[in-house]
N, C-alpha and C positions, 0 to 999 in steps of 0.2 A: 622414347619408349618404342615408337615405332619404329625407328632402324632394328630394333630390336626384335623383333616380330619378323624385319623382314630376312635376318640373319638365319633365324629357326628357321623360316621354312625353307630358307636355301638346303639348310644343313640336311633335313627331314626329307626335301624333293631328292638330294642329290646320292644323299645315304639310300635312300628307296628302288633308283633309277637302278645307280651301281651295284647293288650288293649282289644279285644273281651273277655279277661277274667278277668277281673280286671281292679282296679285305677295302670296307671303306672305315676310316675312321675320322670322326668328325671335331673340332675347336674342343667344343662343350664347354669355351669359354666366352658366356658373350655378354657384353655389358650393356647396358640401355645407352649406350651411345655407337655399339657395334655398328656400324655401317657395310659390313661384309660378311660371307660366310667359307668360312674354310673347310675342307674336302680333300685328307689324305686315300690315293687310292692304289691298290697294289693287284694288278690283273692276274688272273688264271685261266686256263682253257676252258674254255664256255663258248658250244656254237648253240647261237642263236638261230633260231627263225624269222624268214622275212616280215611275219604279223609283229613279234614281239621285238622288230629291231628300234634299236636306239637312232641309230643310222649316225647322222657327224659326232654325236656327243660320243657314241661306240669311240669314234676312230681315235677322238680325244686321249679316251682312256683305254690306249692302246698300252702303253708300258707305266711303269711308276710312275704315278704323278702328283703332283698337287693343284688345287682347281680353286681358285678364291676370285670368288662373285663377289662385287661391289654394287652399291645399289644406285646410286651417280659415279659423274664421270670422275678420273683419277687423276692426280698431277704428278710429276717429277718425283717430287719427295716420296708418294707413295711408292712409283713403281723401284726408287733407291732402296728401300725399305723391303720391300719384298724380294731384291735380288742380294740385299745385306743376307737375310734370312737363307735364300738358297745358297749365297758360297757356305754356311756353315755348317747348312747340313752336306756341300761336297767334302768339304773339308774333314768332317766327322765318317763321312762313307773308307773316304780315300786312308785314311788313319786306322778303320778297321780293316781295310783291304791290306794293308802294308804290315801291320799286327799278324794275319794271318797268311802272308807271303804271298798275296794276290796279288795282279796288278787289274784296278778298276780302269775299264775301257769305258771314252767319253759317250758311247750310246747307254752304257749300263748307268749313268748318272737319270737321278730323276727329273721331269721338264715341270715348269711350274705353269701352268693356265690361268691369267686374270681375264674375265670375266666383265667387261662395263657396258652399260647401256651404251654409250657412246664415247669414242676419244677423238679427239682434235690430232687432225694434221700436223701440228707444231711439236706436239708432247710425239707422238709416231716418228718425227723426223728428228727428232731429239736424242730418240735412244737407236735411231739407226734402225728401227722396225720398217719391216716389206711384206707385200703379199707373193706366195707360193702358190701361183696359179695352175703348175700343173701338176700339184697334189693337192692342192685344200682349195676352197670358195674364199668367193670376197670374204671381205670384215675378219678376216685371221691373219694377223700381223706376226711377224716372227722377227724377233730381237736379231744380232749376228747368233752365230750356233754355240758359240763358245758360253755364250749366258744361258743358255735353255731354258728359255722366256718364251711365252707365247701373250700374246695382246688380241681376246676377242671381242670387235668391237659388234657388241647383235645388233643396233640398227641397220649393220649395213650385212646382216648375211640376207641370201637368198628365201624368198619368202615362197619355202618349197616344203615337201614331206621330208626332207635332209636333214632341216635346222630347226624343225619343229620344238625340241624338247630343250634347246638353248633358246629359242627366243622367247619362250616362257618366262627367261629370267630378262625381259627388256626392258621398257616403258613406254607410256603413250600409245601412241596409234602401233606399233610394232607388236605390242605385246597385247594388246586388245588384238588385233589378227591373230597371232598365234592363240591364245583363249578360243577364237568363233572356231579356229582349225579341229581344235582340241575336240570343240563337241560334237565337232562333224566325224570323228573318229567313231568305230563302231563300237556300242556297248560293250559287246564282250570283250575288246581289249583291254585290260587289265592293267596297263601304266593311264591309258584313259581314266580310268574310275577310281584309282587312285591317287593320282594328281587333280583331281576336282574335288576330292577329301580333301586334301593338303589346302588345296588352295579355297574352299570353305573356312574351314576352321580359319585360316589367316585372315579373312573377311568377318569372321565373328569379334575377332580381337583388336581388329582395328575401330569396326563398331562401336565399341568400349570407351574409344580415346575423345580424348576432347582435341580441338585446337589444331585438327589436323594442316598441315601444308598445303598447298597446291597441289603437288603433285601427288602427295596421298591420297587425298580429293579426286584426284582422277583416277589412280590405282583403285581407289573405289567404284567408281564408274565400270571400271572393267574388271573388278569383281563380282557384279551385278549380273553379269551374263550366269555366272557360275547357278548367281540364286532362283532364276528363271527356271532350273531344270525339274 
């Protein structure tokens, strides 16, 4: 039941974050064993200001995308499964493009973003994932280009005002930082005060559970800062 908790508020954070900048539209299918949460997004012109930037999550949702946070780490089979899914929506784009006498160019395909607290070196060297160091920060692995796959791994991004609003979706010590960052932020910012909503409420419902995990257990620990305010 709590992967299920932890899905909403992915869904809820990320629908929140995005929608001043685009169509977000979200699973709204999640089952009490969901361990993820899915996140279609489709950008528009929107200039932001430096107070209310998103800053790396921005660059993310730069063009069409899809964004699925996992709440542990992922194996093989997952990341098979989720590039199963992306050829078929190429394959459905390229089929209306051809219908309507277009030809779809491989930038115009949408990238899909997985999201995990952490991935292993073996699973990264598996699927041929690298870092792009002179356009993105650590912990963002890019599949070859022909998949438009992205692998972010947030323990390992920079623990800066850049990656604040992805490492929110971490664990442990990583995401207990981003929390204390959070309330250092000032009041009146407005993704502030609403992601301590969010992240409230997902602390009342875990409350609730019996039998929590370890790691829930600690996910609680560092929802406790939230309660302090």
């Amino acid at each position: 039941m709590t992967q299920k908790f932890y899905s909403q508020f992915v869904e809820h954070y990320l629908e929140y974050l995005l929608s001043p900048l685009g169509t977000v539209a979200v699973s709204g299918l999640i089952t009490d064993e969901e361990r993820r949460g899915i996140v279609l997004f489709l950008p528009q012109e929107v200039v932001q200001t430096e107070e209310h930037s998103l800053r790396l999550l921005t660059k993310v949702a730069q063009g069409d995308c899809a964004i699925e946070v996992y709440c542990e780490p992922i194996d093989e089979t997952d990341v098979r499964n989720c590039l199963r899914k992306l050829f078929s929506v190429f394959s459905t784009l390229n089929c209306q493009a051809e219908a309507e006498g277009k030809t779809l160019e491989e930038n115009d395909l949408p990238r899909l973003w997985i999201v995990v607290p952490s991935a292993s070196r073996e699973l990264l060297n598996n699927f041929g994932a690298n870092l792009e160091l002179e356009n993105w920060s650590t912990g963002i692995y890019f599949l070859p280009e022909i998949f438009r796959l992205a692998i972010v791994a947030v323990d390992e991004l920079p623990m800066t005002a850049e990656t604040l609003w992805l490492r929110i979706l971490g664990k442990g010590e990583t995401q207990h930082q981003a929390f204390t960052e959070l309330l250092r932020l000032r009041e009146a910012n407005k993704f502030r005060q609403n992601t301590i909503r969010l992240l409230a409420n997902w602390r009342v419902l875990l409350q609730e559970q019996d039998n929590l995990t370890q790691d829930e257990q600690e996910l609680m620990i560092n929802l406790s800062l939230i309660e302090k305010l």
